[in-house]
C-alpha positions as CSV (number, residue, x, y, z in Angstrom):
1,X,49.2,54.1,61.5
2,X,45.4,55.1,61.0
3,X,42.7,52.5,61.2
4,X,42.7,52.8,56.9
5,X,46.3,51.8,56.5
6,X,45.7,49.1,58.8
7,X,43.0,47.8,56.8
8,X,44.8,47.9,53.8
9,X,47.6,45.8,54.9
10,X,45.7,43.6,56.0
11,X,44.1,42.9,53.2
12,X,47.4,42.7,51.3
13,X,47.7,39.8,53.6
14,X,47.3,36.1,52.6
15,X,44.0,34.9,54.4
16,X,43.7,30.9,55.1
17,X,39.9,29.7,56.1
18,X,39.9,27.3,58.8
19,X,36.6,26.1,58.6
20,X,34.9,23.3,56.9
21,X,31.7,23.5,55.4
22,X,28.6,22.5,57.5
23,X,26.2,20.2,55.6
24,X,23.8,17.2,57.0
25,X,26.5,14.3,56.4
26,X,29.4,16.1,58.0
27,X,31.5,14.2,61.1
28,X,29.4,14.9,64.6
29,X,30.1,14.2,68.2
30,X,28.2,10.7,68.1
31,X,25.5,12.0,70.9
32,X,24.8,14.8,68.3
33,X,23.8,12.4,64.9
34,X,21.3,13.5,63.5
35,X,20.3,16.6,64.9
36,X,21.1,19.1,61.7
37,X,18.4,19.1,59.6
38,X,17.2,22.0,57.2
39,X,13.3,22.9,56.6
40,X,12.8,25.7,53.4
41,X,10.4,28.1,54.8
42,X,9.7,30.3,51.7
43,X,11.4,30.3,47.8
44,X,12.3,33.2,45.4
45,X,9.4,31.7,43.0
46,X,6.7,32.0,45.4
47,X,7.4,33.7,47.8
48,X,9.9,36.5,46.4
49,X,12.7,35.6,48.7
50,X,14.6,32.2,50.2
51,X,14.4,31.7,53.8
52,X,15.3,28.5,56.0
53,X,15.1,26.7,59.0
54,X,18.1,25.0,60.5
55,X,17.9,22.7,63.6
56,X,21.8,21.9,65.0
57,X,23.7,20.9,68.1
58,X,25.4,24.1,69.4
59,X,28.9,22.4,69.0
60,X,28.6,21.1,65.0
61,X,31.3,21.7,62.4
62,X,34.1,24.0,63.4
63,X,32.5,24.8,66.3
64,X,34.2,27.4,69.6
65,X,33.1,26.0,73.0
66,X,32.8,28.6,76.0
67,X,33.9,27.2,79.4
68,X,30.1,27.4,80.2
69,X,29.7,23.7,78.1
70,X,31.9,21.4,80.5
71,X,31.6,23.5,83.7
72,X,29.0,25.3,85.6
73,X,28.8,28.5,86.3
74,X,31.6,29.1,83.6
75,X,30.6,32.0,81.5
76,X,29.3,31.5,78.0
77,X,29.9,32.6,74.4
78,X,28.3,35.9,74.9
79,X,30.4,37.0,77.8
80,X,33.2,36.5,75.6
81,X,34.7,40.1,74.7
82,X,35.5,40.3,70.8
83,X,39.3,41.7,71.6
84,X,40.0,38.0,72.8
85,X,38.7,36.6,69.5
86,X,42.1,37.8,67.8
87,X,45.1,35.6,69.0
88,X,48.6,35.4,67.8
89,X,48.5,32.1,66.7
90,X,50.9,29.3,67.1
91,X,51.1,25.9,64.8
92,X,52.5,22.7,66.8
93,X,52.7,20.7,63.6
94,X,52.5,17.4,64.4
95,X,51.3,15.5,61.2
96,X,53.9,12.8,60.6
97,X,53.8,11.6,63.8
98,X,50.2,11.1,64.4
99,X,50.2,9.2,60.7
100,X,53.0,6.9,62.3
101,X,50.1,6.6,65.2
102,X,46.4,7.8,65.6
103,X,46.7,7.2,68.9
104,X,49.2,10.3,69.3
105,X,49.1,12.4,72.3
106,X,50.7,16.0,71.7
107,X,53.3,15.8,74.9
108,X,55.2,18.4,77.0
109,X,58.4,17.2,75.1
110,X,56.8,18.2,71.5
111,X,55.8,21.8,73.0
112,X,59.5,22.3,74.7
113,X,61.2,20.7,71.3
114,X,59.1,23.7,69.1
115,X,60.4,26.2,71.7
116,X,63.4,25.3,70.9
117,X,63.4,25.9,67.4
118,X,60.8,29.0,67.4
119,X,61.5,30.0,71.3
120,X,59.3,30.5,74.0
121,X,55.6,30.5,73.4
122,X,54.3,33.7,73.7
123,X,51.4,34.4,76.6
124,X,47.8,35.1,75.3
125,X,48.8,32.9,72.0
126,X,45.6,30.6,70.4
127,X,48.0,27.1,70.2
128,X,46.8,24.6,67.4
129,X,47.4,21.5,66.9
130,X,48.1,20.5,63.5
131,X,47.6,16.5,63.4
132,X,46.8,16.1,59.9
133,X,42.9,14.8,60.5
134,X,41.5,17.5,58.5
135,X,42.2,15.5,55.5
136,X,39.9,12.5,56.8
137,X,36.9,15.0,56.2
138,X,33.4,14.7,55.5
139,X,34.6,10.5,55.4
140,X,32.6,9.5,58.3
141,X,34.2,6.5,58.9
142,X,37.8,8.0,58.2
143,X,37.2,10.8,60.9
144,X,36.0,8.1,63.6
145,X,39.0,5.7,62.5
146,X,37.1,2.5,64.4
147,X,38.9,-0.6,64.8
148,X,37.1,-4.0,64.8
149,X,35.9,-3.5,68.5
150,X,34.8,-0.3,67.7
151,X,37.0,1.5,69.7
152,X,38.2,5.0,67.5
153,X,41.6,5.8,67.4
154,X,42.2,9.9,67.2
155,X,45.0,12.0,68.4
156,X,44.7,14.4,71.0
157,X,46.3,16.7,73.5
158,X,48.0,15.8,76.9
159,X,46.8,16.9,79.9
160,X,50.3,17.7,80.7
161,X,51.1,19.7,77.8
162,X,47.9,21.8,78.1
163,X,48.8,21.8,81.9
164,X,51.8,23.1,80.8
165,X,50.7,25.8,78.0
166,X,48.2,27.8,81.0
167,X,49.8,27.3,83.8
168,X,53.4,27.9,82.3
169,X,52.9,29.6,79.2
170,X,49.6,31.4,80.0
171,X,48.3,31.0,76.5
172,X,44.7,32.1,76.2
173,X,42.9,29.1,73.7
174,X,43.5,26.0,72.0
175,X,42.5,24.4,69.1
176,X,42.6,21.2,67.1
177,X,41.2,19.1,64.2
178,X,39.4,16.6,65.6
179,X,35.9,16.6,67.4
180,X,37.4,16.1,70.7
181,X,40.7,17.9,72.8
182,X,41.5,14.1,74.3
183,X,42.6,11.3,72.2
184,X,40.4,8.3,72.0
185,X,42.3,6.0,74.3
186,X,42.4,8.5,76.8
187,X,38.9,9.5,76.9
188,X,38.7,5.2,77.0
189,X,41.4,5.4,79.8
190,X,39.8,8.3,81.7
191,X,36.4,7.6,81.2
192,X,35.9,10.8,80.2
193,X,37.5,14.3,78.6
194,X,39.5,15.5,81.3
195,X,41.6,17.8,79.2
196,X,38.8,19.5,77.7
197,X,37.4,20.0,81.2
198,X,40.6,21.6,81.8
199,X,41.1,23.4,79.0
200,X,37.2,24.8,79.8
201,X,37.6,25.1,83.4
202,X,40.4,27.7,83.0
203,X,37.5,30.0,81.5
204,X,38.9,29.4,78.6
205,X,37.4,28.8,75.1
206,X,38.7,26.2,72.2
207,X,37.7,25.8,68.7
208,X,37.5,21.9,67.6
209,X,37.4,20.7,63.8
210,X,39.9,23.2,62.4
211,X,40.7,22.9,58.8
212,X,43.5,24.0,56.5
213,X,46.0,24.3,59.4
214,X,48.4,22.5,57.3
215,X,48.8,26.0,55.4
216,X,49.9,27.7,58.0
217,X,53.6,28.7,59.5
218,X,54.3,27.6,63.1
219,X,54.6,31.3,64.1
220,X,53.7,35.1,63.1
221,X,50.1,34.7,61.7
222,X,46.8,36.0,63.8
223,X,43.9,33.8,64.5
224,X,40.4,36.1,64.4
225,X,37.2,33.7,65.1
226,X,33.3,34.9,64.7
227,X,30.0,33.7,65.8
228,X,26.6,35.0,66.3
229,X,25.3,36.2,69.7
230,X,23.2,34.0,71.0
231,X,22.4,34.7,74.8
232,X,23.9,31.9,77.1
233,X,25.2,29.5,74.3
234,X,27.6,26.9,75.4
235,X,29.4,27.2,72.0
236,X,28.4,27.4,68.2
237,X,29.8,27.0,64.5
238,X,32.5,29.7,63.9
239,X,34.3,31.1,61.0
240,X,37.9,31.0,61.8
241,X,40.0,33.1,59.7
242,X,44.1,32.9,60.1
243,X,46.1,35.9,58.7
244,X,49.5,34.9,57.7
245,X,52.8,37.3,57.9
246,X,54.8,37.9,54.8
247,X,57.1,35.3,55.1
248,X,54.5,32.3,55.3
């Protein structure tokens, strides 16, 4: 098949955008409020053209982090190569039970009762997790889900089952809907994100705050990610794009 006909199946193809749309009100990791601001540096009227100045934190939005943002002497987004950018993609969806609890924790049990119904996960796969949270976006407060204490209560990933999906599986990224890979409590519990440090640590990359993965099937669509290439940056807003097969 030449690189035309490829083309033009693909675009035959039903795309899904998993992205949400940055503006200055949008859910942020809490040490980043703030920080996006926008500054118009010329106008059409005047000027002929419309040009702006953004100010962000590197991970805001739906946002890929390079291992280089948890761990030194990890390598970052521009040492990524562009062929690992476009994963087979696999859909744990998980939505009920994180709306029966926040807390959720996506659990070696949940990854070996999919493989049971979908088989074996394949290696090199982008694994999502569909939790639902999505639909809590741009509410603020929704997204943070803060109890009286103000303590949040999100869902997250195991260390054990993402233990489980490198080490066993040898999948090559994750990605999930929140603005962390760790639950609340166990960030609380841990004192800190110990399965995004793994997840980084493995020279790995992860993209946080998907959108729309509702839309997709569990298995047999393509994740293709994009950013700009920025020299040394520890991660950055992406586009995320999922193709989905003809069955979906």
């Amino acid at each position: 098949m030449t690189l035309d006909q490829i083309i033009a199946e693909l675009q035959k193809k039903k795309w899904v955008d998993l992205t949400h749309t940055v503006t200055e009100s949008i859910p942020i990791f809490s040490a980043f409020e703030g920080v996006l601001q926008r500054k118009t540096l010329f106008n059409v009227e005047d000027h002929g053209f419309y040009a702006q100045a953004v100010t962000f934190a590197t991970q805001t939005g739906t946002h890929i982090d390079a291992p280089g943002h948890f761990v030194a002497g990890k390598r970052y987004l521009d040492r990524i190569d562009n062929k690992e950018l476009l994963l087979p993609l696999v859909v744990l969806h998980k939505q009920d039970a994180v709306a029966h609890d926040p807390d959720y924790r996506l659990s070696v049990d949940d990854i070996l009762t999919f493989e049971r119904e979908y088989g074996e996960i394949p290696s090199g796969s982008f694994v999502a997790f569909a939790s639902g949270w999505s639909t809590r976006w741009p509410d603020l407060d929704a997204f943070a889900n803060k109890d009286e204490e103000g303590n949040s209560h999100t869902p997250g990933w195991s260390l054990e089952a993402l233990t489980f999906l490198f080490e066993e599986r040898g999948i090559s990224a994750v990605g999930h809907e929140t603005l962390d890979t760790d639950s609340a409590a166990d960030f609380r519990r841990n004192n800190g994100l110990i399965g995004e440090f793994f997840v980084l640590n493995q020279n790995a990359w992860q993209v946080e705050v998907l959108n729309n993965l509702h839309q997709l099937p569990s298995t047999g669509a393509y994740i293709h990610v994009s950013y700009p290439n920025f020299a040394g940056a520890p991660g950055f807003p992406v586009r995320a794009i999922a193709y989905l097969p003809d069955h979906a």
